[in-house]
C-alpha positions in Angstrom: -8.7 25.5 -69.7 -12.1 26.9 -67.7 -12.6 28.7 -65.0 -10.6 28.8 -61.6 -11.3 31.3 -59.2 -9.7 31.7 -55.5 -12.2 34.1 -53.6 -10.9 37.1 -51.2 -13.5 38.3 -48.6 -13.3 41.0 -46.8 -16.5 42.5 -45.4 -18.2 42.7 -48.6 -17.5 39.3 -50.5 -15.8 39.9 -53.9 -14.8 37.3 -56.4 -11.6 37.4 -58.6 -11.0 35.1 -60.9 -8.3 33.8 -62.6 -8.5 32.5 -66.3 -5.6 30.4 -67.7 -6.3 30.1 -71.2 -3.2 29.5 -73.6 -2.6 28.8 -77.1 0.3 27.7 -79.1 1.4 30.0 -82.4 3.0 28.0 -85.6 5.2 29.8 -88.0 5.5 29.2 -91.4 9.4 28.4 -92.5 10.7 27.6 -95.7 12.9 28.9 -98.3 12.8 30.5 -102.3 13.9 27.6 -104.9 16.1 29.1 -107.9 14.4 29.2 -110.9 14.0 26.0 -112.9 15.8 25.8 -116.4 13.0 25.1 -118.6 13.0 21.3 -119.6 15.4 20.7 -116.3 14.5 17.6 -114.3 13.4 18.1 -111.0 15.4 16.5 -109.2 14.7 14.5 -105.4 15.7 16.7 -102.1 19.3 16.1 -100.9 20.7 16.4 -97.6 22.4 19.7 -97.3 26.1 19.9 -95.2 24.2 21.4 -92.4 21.8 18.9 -92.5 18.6 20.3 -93.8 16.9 19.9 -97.1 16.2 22.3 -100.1 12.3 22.3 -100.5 10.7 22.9 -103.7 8.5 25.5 -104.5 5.2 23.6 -104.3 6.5 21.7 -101.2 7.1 25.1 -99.7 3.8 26.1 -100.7 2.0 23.1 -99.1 3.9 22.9 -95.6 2.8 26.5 -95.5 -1.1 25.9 -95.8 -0.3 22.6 -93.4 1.7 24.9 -91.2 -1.1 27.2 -90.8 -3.8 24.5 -90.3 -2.0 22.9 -87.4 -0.4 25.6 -85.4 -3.4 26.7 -84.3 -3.7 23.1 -82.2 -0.1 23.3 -80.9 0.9 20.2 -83.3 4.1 20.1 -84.6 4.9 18.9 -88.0 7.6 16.7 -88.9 7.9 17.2 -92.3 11.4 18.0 -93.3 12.2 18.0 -89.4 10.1 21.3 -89.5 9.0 21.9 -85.7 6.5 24.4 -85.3 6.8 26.4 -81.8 4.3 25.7 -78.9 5.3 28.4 -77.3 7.1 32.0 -76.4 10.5 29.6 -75.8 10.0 28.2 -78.6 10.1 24.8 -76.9 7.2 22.3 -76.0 6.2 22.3 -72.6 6.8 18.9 -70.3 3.8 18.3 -68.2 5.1 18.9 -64.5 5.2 15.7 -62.3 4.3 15.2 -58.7 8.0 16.2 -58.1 8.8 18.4 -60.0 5.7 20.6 -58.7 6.7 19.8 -54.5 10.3 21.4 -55.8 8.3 24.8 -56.7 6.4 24.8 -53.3 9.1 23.4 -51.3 11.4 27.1 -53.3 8.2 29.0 -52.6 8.3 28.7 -48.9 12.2 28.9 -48.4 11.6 32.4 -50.1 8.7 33.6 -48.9 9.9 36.7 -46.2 6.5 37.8 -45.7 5.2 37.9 -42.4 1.7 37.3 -43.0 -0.3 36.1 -46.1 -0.7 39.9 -47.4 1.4 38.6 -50.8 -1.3 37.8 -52.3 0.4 37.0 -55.8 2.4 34.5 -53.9 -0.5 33.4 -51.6 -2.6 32.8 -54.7 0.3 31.2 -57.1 1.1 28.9 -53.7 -2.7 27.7 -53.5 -2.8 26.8 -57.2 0.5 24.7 -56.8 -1.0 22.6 -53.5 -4.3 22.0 -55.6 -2.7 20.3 -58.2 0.3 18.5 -55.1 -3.1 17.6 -53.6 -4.6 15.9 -56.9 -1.5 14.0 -57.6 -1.2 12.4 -54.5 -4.6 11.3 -53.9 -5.7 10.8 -57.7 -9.6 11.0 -57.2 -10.6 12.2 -60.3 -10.9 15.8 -58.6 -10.1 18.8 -60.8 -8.1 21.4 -60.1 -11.2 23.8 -60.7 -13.2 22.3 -57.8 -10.8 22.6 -55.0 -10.1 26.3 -56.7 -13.5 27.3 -56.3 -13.6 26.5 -53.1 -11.4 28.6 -51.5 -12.1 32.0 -49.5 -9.8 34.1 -48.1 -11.4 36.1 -45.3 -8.7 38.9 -44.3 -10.1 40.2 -41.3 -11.0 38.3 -37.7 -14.9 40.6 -37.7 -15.4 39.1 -41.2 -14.3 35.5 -40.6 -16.5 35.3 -36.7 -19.4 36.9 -38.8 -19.0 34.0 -41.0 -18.7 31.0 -38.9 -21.4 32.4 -36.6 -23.4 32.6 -39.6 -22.7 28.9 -40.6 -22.8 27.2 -37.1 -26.1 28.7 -35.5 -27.1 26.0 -33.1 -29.6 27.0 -30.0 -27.7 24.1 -28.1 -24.2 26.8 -27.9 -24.9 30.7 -27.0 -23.7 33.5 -29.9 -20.6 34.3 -27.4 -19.4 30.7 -27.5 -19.7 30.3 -31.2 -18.2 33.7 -31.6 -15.4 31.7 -28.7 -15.2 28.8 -31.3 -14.4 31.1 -34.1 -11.2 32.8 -32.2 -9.7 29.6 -32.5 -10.4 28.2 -36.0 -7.7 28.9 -38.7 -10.5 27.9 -41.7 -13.2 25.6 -41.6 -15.7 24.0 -44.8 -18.9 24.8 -45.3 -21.4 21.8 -44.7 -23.9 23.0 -47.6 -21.3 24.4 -50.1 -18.0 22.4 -49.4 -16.4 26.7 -49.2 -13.4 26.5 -47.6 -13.2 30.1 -45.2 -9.5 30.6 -44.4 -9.0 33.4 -41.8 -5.8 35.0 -42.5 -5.5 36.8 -39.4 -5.2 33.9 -37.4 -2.1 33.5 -34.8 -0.4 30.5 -37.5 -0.5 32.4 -40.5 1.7 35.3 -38.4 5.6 34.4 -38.3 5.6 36.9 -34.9 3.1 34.4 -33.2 4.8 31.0 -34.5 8.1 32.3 -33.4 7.0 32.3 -30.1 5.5 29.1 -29.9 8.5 26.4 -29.4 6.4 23.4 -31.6 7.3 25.4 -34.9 11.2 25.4 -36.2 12.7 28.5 -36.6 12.4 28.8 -40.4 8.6 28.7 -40.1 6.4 31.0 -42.0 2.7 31.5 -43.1 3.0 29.3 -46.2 4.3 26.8 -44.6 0.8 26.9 -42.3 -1.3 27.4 -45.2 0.1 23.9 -46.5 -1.4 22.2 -43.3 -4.4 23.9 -43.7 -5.5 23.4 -47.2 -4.0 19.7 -47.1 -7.0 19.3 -44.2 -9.5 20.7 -45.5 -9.0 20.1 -49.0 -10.3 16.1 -47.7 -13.2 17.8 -46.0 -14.1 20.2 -49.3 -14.2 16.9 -51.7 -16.7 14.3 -49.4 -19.8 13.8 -51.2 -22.4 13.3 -48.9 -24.1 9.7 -49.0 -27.4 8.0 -47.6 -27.3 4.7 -45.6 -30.1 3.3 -43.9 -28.4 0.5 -42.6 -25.7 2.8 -40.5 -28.9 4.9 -39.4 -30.9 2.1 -37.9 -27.3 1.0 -35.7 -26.8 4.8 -34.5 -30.3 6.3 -34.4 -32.5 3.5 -33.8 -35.1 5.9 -32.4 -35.2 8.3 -35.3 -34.1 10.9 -33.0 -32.2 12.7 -35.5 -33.7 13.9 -38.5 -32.1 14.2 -42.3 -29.6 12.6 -41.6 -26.5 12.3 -43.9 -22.8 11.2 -44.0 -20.3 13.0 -44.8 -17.2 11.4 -45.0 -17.1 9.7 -41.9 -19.1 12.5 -39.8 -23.0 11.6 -39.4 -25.1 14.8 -39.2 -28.8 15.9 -39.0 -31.2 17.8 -36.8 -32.9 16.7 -33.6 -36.9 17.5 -33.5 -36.1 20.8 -31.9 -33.8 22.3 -34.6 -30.8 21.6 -33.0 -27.5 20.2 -35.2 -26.6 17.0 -34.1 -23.3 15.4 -35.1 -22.0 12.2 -34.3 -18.4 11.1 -35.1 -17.3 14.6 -35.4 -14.0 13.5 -34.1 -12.8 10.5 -36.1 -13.9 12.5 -39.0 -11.5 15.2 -38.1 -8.6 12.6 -36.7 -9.2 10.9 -40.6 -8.7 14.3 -42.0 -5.8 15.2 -40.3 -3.9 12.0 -40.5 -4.4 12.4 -44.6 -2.6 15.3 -44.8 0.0 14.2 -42.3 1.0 11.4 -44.8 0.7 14.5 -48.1 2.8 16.7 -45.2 5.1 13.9 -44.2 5.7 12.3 -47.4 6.1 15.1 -49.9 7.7 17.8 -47.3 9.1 15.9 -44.4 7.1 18.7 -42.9 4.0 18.3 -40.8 2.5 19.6 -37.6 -0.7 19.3 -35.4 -2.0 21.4 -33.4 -5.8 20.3 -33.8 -7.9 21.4 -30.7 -10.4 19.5 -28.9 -13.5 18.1 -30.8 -16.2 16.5 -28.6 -14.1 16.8 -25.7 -11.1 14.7 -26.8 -8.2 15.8 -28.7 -8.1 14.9 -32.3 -4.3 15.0 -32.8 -4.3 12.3 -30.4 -6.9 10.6 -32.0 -5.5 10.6 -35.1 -2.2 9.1 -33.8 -4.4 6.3 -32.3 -6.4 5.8 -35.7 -2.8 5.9 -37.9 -1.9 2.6 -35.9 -5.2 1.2 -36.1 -4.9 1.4 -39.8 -1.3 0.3 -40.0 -1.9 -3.3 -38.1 -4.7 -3.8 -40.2 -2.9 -2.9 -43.2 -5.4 -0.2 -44.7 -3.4 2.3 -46.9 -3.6 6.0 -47.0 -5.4 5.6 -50.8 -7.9 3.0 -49.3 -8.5 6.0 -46.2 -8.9 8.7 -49.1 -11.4 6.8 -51.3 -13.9 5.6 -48.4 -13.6 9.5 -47.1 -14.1 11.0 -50.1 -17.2 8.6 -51.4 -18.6 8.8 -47.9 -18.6 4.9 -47.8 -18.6 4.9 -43.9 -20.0 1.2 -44.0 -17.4 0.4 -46.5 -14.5 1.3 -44.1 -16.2 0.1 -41.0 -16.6 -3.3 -42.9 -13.4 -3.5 -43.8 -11.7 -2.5 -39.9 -13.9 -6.0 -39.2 -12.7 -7.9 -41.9 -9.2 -7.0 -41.2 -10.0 -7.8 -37.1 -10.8 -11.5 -37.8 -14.5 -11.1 -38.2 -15.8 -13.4 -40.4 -18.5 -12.1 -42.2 -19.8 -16.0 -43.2 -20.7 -16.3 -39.1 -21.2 -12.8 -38.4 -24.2 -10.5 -40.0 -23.6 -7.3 -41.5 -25.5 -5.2 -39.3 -23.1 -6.7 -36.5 -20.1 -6.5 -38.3 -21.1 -2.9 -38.7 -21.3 -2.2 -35.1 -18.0 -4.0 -34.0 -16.6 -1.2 -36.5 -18.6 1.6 -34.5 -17.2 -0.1 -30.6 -13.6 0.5 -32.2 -14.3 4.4 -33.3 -15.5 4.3 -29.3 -12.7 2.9 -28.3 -10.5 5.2 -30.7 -12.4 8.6 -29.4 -12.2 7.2 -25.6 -8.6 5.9 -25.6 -9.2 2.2 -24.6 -6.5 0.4 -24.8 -7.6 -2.5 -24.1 -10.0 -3.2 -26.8 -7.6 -1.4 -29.4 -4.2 -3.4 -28.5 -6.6 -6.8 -28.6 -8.0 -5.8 -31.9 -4.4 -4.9 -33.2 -3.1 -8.0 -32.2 -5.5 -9.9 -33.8 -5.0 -8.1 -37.2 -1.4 -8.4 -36.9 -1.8 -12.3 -36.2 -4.2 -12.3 -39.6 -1.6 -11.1 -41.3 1.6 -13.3 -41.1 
């Protein structure tokens, strides 16, 4: 089945791993014949009262070596109505659907009396059940493995700041407003690696602290929070990163910013003095969030935002604004998850034009590009005047 690990840091980093590997066992069945009167016919198998067959002795014999051959694969044989077992219960396992998997979680939460994540059985078992929620809602061709690997559980708040410092050094911020930043991040990816780093000690993933706070019900608990966390960044973990000159030459035209890529919908690179330099942080985060608000809302009836403030505006908010965006001009959550995932920022900010009335017979594609760019403005800066006239004329496209 190959390798799926989820990673436990404390301060020294240590791997466990976790192999599933399985096989099914055959057994050989069958019975003794009585002895053949010499010159006796044989005669053809008959139905038996109970409704089996007698099997001769060379039958017997060959089933056996075929018995053998095939358990080994997990096949089942139908000679005679022979069924070789797959299996301890004796019965072939049905692959689990999309549903029947949410059922597991949704039991897994409603048990869960922990106060914290320190269950790490459960914790673990949990993860491995929202990997594969994850894959059969947005069908991507991710495996299982990939998101696996890519999660880190840091279990103490030194471990996880020594982290993110360690992964956001930027001269622009001082090491005390990084370390700030940190305080208030329940997990974040790694740009180079795609690592998730979830820090278990944060407030969320404590029922004491949710309790207190009156935006989570009563029967919240830390699984619950881990389900809107890996839901997020589980988007974030499978972007590949793309090139595209053309969106470089509308958003840097100087060059100011140097090797530059996209991933998903976030533009990043490094000014001439070193410096990260990120542009469309916020839309990148709002697209993020408002996929797993439709895995949340959909699967659990479940979902909750408290997303702080990236770039100066709130992202919860900007996700709200970007959901009805998408919904006048009739994009679908799938659509969303395969331009994220591929990177294809020019793809999506094409398609917010087409959709908007822009016809791209009168209007170049450079242009078209940049009408997409003055709505993420608009989006990021709340205004409502360009985003109700460009819903309007979508919704007018439509009938």
């Amino acid at each position: 089945m190959g390798l799926m690990a989820i990673v436990e840091m404390e301060f020294d980093p240590s791997r466990r791993d976790f192999f599933l590997t399985g096989f099914a066992r055959g057994r050989r069945s069958g019975g003794s014949q009585p002895p053949r009167r010499p010159g006796a016919r044989t005669q053809p198998n008959q139905p038996q009262p109970d409704g089996g067959f007698k099997v001769t002795r060379r039958e017997a014999l060959g089933l056996g070596i075929l018995a053998t051959t095939l358990a080994g694969g997990g096949y089942i044989a139908h000679k005679l109505g022979w069924v070789f077992p797959t299996g301890p219960d004796q019965t072939p396992q049905e692959p689990e659907t999309l549903e029947s998997l949410v059922i597991k979680a949704k039991s897994m939460e409603d048990e869960y009396s922990i106060n914290d994540l320190s269950d790490k059985e459960t914790r673990d078992n949990y993860t491995r059940l929202l990997a594969d929620i994850f894959i059969g809602y947005y069908p991507l061709g991710i495996s299982k493995q990939q998101l696996l690997s890519s999660v880190v559980f840091v279990n103490s708040k030194e471990a996880f700041e020594e982290l993110f410092v360690s992964r956001n050094q930027d001269p622009q911020f001082t090491l005390e407003y990084i370390k700030q930043v940190a305080a208030r991040t329940p997990a974040f990816t790694g740009s180079d690696d795609s690592k998730i780093f979830i820090n278990t000690s944060y407030g969320i993933f404590h029922k004491e602290m949710t309790n207190q706070d009156p935006k989570y019900p009563k029967d919240w608990n830390p699984l619950k929070s881990l389900r809107l966390v890996l839901f997020h960044e589980f988007s974030h973990a499978i972007s590949v990163p793309s090139l595209d000159s053309v969106i470089f030459s509308i958003v840097d035209k100087n060059n100011s910013i140097k090797d530059k890529k996209i991933t998903g919908f976030r533009i990043k690179g490094y000014t001439d003095k070193n410096e990260f330099a990120a542009l469309y942080s916020s839309i990148d985060e709002a697209a993020v969030e408002l996929l797993s608000k439709y895995t949340n809302t959909d699967l659990f009836n479940s979902f909750i935002s408290k997303y702080g403030d990236t770039e100066g505006h709130s992202v919860t908010d900007i996700m709200t604004r970007l959901e009805q965006l998408m919904n006048a001009a009739r994009i679908d959550k799938m659509e969303l998850a395969r331009f994220h995932k591929s990177s294809n920022l020019r793809g999506f900010l094409l398609l917010l034009a087409e959709r908007g009335g822009i016809d791209p017979q009168r209007i170049s594609e450079p242009d078209r590009i940049a009408f997409g760019f003055s709505l993420f403005q608009a989006l990021i800066q709340n205004n409502q005047a360009i985003l109700q006239d460009y819903m309007n004329s979508a919704r007018r496209l439509a009938r």
